[in-house]
Chimera marker file (.cmm) of the C-alpha trace (Angstrom):
<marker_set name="trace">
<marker id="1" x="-6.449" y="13.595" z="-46.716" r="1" g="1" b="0" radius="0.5"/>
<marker id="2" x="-9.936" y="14.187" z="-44.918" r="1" g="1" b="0" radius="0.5"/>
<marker id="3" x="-10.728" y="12.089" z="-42.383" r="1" g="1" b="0" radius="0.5"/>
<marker id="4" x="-13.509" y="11.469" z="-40.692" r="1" g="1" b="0" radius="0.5"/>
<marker id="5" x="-13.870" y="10.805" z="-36.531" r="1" g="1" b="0" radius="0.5"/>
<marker id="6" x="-15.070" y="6.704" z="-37.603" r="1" g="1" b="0" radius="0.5"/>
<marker id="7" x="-11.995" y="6.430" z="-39.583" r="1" g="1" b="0" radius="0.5"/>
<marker id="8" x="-9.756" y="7.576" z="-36.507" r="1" g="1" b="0" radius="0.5"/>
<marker id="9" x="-11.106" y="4.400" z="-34.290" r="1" g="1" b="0" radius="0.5"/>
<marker id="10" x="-8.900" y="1.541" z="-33.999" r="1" g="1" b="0" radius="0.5"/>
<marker id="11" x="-10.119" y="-1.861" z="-35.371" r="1" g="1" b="0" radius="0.5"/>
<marker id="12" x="-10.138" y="-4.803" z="-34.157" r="1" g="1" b="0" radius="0.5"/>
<marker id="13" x="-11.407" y="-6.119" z="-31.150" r="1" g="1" b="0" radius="0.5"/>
<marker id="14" x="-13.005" y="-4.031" z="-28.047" r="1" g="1" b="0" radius="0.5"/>
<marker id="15" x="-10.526" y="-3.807" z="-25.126" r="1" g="1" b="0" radius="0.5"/>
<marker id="16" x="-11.342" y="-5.856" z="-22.173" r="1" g="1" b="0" radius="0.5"/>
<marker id="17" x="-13.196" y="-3.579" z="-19.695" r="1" g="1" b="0" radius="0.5"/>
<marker id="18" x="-12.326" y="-4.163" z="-16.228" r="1" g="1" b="0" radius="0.5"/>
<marker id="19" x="-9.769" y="-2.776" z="-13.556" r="1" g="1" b="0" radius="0.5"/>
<marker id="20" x="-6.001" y="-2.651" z="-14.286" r="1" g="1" b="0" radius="0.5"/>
<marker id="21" x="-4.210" y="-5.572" z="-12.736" r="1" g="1" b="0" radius="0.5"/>
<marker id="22" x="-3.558" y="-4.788" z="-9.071" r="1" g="1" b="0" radius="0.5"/>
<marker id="23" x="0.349" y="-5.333" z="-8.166" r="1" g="1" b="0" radius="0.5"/>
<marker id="24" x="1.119" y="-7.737" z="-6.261" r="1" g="1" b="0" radius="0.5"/>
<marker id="25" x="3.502" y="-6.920" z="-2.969" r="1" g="1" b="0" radius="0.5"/>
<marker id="26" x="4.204" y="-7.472" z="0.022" r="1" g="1" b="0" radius="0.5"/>
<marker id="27" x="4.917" y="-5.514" z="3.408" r="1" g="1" b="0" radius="0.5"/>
<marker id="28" x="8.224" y="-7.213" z="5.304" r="1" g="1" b="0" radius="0.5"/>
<marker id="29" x="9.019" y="-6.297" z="8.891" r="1" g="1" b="0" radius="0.5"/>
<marker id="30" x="12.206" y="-4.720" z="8.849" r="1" g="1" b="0" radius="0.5"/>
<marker id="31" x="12.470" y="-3.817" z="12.523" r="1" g="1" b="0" radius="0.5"/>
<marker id="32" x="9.779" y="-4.272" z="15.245" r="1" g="1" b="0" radius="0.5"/>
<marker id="33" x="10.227" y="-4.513" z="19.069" r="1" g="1" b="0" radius="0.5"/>
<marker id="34" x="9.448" y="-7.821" z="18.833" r="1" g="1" b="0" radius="0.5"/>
<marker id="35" x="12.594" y="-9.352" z="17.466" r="1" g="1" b="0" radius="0.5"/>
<marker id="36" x="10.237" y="-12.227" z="16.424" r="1" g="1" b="0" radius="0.5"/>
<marker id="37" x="8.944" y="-10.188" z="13.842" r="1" g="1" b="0" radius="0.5"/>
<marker id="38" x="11.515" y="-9.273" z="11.797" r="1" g="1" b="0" radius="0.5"/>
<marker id="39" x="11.283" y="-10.822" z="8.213" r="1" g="1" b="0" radius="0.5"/>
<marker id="40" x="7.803" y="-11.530" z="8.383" r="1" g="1" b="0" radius="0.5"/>
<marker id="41" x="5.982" y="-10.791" z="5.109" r="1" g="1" b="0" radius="0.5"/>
<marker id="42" x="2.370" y="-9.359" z="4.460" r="1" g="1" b="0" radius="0.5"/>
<marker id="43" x="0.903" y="-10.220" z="1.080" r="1" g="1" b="0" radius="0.5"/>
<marker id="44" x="-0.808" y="-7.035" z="-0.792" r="1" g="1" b="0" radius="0.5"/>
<marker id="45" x="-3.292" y="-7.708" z="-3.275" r="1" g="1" b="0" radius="0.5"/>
<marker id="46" x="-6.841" y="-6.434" z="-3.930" r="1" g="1" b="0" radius="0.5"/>
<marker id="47" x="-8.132" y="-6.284" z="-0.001" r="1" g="1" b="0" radius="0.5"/>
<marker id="48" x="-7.358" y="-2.999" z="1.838" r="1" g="1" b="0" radius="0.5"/>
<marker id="49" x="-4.885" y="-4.064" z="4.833" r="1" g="1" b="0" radius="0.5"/>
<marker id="50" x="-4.621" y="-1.952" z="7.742" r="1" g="1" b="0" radius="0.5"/>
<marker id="51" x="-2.180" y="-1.230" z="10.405" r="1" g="1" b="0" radius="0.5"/>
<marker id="52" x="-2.589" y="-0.222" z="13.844" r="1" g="1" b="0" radius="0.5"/>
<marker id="53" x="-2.233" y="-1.348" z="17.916" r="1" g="1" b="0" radius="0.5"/>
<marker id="54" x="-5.848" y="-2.796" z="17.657" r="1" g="1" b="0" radius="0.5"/>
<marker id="55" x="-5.918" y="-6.824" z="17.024" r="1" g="1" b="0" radius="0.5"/>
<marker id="56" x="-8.419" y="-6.269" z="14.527" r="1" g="1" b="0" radius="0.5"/>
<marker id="57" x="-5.457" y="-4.766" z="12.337" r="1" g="1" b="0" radius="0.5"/>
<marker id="58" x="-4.353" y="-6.761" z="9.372" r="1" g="1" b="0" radius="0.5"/>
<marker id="59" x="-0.850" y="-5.663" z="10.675" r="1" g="1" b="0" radius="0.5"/>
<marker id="60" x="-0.447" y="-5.377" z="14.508" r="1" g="1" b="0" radius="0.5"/>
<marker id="61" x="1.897" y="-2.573" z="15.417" r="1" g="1" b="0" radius="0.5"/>
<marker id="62" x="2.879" y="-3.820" z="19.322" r="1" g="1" b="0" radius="0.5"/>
<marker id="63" x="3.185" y="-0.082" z="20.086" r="1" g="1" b="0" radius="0.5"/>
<marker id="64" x="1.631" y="2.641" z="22.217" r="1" g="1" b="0" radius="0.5"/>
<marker id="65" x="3.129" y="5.086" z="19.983" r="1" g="1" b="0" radius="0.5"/>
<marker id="66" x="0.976" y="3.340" z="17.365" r="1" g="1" b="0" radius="0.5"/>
<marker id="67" x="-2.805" y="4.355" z="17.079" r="1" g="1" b="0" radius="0.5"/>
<marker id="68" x="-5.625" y="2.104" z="17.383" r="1" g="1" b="0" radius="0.5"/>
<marker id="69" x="-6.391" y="2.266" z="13.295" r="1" g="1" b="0" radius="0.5"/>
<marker id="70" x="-3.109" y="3.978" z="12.479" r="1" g="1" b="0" radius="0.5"/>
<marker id="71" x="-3.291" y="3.993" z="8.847" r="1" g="1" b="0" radius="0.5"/>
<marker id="72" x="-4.876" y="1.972" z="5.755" r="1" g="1" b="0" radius="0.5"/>
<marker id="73" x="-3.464" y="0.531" z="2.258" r="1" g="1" b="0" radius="0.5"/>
<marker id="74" x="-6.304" y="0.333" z="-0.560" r="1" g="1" b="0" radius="0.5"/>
<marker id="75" x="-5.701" y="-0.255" z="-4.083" r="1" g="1" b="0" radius="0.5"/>
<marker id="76" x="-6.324" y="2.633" z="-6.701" r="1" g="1" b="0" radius="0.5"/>
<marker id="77" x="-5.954" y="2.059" z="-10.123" r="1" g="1" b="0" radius="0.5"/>
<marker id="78" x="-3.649" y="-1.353" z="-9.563" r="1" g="1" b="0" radius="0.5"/>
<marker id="79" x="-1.046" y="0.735" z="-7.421" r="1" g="1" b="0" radius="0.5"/>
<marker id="80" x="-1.483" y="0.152" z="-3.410" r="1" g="1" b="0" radius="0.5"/>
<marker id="81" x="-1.884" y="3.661" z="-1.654" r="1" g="1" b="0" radius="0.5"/>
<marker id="82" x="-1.130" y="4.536" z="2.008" r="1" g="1" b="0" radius="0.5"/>
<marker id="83" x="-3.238" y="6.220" z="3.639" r="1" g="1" b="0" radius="0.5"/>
<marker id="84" x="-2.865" y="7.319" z="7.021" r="1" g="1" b="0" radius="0.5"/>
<marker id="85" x="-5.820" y="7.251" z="9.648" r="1" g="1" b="0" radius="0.5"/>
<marker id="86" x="-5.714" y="10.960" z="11.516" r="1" g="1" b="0" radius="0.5"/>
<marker id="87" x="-3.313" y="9.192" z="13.776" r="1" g="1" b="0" radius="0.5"/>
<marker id="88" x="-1.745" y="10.566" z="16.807" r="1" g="1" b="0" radius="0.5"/>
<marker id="89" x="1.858" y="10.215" z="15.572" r="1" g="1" b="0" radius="0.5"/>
<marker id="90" x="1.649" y="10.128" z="12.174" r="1" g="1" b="0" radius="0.5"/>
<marker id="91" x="2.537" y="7.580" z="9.323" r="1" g="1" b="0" radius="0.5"/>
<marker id="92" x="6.539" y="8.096" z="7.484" r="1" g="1" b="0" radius="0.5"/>
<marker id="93" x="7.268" y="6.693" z="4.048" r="1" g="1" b="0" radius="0.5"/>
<marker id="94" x="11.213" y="7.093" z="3.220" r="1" g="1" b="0" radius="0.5"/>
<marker id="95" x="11.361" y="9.227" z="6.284" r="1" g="1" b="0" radius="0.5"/>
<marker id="96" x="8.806" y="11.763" z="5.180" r="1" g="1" b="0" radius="0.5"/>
<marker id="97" x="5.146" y="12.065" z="7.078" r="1" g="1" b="0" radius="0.5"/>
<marker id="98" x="2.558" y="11.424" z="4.834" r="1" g="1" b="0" radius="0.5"/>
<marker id="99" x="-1.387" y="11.678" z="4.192" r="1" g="1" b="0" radius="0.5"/>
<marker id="100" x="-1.688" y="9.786" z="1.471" r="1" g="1" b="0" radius="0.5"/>
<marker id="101" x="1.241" y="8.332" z="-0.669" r="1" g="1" b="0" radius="0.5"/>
<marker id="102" x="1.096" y="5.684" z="-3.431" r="1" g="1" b="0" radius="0.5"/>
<marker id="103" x="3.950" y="3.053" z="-3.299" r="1" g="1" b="0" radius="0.5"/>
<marker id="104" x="6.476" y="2.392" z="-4.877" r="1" g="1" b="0" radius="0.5"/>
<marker id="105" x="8.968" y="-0.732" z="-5.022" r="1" g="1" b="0" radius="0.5"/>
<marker id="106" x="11.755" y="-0.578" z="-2.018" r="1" g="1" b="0" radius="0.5"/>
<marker id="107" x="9.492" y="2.393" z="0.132" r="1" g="1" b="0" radius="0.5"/>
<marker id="108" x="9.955" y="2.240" z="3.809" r="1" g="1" b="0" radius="0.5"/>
<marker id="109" x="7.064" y="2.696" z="6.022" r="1" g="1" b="0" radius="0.5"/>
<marker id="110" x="7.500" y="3.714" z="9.449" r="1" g="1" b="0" radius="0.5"/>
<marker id="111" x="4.457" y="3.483" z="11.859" r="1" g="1" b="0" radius="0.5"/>
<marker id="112" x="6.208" y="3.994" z="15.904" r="1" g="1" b="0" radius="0.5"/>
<marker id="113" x="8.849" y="2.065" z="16.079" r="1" g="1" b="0" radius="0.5"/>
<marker id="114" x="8.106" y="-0.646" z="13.412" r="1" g="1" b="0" radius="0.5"/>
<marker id="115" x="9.673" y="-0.420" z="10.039" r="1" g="1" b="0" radius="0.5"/>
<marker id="116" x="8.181" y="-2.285" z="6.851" r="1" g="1" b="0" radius="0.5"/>
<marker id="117" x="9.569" y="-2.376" z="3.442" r="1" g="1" b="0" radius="0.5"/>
<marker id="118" x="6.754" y="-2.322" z="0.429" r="1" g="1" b="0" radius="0.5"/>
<marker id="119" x="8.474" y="-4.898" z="-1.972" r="1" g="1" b="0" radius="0.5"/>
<marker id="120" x="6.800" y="-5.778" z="-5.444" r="1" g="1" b="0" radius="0.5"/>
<marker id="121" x="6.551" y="-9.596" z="-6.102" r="1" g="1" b="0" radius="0.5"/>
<marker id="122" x="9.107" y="-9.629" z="-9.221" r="1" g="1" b="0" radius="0.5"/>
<link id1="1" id2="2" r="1" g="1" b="0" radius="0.2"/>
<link id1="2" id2="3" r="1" g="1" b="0" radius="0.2"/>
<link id1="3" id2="4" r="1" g="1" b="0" radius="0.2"/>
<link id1="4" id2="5" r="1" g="1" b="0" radius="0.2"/>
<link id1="5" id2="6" r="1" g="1" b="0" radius="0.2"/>
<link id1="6" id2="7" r="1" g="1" b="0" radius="0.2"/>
<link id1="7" id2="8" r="1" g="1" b="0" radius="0.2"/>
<link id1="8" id2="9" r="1" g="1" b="0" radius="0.2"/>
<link id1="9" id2="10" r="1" g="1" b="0" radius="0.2"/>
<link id1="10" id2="11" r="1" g="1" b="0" radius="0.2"/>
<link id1="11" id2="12" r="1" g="1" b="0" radius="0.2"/>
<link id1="12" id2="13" r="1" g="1" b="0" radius="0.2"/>
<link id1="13" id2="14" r="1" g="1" b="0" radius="0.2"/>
<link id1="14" id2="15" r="1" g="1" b="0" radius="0.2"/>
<link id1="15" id2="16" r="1" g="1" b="0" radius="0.2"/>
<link id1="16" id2="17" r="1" g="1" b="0" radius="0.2"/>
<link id1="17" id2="18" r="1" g="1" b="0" radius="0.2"/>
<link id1="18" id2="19" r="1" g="1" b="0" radius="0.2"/>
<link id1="19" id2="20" r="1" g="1" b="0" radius="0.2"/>
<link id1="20" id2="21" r="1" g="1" b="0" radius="0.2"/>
<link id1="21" id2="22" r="1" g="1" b="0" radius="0.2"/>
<link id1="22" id2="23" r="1" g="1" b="0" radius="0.2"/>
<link id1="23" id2="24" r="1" g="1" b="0" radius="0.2"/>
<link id1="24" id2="25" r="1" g="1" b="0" radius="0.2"/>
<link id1="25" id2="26" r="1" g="1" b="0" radius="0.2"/>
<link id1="26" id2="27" r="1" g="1" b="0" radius="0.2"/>
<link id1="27" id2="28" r="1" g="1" b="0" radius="0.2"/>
<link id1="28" id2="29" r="1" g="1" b="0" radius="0.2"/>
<link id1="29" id2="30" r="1" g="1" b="0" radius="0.2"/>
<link id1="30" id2="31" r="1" g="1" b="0" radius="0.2"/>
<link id1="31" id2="32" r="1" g="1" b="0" radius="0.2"/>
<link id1="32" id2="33" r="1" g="1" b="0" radius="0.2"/>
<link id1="33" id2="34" r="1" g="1" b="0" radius="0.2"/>
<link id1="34" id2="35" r="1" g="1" b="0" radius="0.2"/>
<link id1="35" id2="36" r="1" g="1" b="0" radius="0.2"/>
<link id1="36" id2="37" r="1" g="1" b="0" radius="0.2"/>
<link id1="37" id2="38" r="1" g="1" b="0" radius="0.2"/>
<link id1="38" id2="39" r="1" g="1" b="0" radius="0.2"/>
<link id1="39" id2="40" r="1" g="1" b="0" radius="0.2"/>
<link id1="40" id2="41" r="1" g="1" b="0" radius="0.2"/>
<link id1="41" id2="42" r="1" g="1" b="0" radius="0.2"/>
<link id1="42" id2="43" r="1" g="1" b="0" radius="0.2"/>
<link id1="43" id2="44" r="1" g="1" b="0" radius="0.2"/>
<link id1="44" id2="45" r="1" g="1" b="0" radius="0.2"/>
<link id1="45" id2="46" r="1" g="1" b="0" radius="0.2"/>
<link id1="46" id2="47" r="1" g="1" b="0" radius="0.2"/>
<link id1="47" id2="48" r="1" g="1" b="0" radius="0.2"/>
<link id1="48" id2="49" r="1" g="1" b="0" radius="0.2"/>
<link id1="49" id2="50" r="1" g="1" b="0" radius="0.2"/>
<link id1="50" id2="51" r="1" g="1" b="0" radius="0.2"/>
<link id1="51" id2="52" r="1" g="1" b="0" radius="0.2"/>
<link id1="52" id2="53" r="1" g="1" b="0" radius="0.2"/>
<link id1="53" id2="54" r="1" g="1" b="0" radius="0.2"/>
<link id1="54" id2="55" r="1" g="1" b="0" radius="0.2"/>
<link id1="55" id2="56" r="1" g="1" b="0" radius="0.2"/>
<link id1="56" id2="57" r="1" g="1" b="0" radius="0.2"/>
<link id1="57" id2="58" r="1" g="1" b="0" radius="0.2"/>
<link id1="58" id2="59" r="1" g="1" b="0" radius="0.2"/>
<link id1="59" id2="60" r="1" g="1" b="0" radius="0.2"/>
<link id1="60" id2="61" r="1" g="1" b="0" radius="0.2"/>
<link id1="61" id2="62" r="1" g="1" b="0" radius="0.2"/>
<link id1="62" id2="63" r="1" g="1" b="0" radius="0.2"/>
<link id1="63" id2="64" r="1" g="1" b="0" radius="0.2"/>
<link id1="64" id2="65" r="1" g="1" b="0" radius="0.2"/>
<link id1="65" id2="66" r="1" g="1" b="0" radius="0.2"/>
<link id1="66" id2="67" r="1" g="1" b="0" radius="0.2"/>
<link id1="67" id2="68" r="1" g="1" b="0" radius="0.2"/>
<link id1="68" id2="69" r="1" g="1" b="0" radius="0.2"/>
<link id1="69" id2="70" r="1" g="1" b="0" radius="0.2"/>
<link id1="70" id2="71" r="1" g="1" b="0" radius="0.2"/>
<link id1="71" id2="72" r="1" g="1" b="0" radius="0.2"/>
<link id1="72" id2="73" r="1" g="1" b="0" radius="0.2"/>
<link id1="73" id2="74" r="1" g="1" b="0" radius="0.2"/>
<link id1="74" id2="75" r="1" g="1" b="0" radius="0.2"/>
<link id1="75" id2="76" r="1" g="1" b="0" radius="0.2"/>
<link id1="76" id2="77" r="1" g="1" b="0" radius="0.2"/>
<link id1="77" id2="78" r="1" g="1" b="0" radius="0.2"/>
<link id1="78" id2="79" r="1" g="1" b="0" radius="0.2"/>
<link id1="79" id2="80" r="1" g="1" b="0" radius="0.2"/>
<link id1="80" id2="81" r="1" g="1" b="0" radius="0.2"/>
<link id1="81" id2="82" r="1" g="1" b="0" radius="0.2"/>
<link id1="82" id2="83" r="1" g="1" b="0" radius="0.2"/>
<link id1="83" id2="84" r="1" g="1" b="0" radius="0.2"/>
<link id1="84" id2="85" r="1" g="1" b="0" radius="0.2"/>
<link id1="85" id2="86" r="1" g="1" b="0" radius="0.2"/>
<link id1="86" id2="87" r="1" g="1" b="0" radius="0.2"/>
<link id1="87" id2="88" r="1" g="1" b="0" radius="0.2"/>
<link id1="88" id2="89" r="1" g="1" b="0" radius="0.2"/>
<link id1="89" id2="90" r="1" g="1" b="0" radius="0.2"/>
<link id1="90" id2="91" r="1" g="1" b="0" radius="0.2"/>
<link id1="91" id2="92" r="1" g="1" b="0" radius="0.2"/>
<link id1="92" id2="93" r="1" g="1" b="0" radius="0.2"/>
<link id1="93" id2="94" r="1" g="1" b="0" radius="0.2"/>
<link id1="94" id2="95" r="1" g="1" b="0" radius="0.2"/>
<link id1="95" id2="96" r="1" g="1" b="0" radius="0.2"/>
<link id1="96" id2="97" r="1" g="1" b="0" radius="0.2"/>
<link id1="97" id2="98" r="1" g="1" b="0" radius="0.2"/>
<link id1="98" id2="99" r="1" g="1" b="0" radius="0.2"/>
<link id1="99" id2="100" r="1" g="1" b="0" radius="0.2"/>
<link id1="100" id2="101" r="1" g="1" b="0" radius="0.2"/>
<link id1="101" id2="102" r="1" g="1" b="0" radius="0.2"/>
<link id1="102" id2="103" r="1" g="1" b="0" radius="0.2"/>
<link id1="103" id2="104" r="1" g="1" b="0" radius="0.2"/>
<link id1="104" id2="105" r="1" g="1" b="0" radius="0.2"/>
<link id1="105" id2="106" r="1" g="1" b="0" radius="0.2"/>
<link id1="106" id2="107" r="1" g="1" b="0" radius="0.2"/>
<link id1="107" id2="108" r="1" g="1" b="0" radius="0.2"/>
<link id1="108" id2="109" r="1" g="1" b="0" radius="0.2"/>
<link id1="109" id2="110" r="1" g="1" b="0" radius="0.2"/>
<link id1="110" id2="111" r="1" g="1" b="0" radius="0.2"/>
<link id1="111" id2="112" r="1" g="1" b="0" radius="0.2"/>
<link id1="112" id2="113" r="1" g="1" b="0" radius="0.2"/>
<link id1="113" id2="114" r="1" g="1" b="0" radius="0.2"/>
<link id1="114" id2="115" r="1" g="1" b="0" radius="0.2"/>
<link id1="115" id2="116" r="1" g="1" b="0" radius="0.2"/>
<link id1="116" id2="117" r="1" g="1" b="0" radius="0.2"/>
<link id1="117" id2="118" r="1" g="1" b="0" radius="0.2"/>
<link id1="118" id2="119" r="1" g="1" b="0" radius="0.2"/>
<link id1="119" id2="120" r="1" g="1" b="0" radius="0.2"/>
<link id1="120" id2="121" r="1" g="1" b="0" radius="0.2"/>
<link id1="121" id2="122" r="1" g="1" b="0" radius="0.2"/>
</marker_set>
């Protein structure tokens, strides 16, 4: 059978061009010195959220052991990706330190002594 390269293309119509469909997620304070905390649930979605001491910080880490701009979550590709910020004491997912990690349903993050769980919205 000889085929040509037009013959190959599929028909119909053109896919929608666009980004994927960013996941949406949440962060949930597992621990946190303040006890008040605990539970409390982030939304992820398109924005970039980050997480540090400052008050400018889409999540406030009550820590000194946290850095100003500790670390960052941005969306690549519809996946959310941690990122963290040169900080002084690092950023842990599932007890591991980490640059740059994407995320994946049930992940803990540990940033001092606040833990957060990164839980898809089923």
């Amino acid at each position: 059978m000889d085929m040509n390269f037009d013959e190959t293309r599929a028909s119909g119509a053109p896919q929608q061009a666009g980004r994927a469909e960013t996941v949406r997620a949440a962060l949930v304070v597992v621990h946190s010195g303040d006890a008040g905390r605990q539970g409390t649930r982030y939304p992820l979605g398109d924005e970039d959220v980050t997480l540090g001491r400052d008050d400018g910080n889409t999540v406030v880490i009550g820590s000194d052991q946290a850095s100003r701009r500790h670390a960052r979550i941005f969306v690549s590709g519809g996946v959310h990706v941690l990122v963290d910020l040169d900080s002084t004491n690092g950023t842990f997912l599932n007890s591991k330190q980490v640059k740059e990690q994407t995320l994946r349903h049930g992940d803990v993050l540990r940033i001092a002594s606040t833990v957060l769980k990164y839980a898809v919205d089923a």
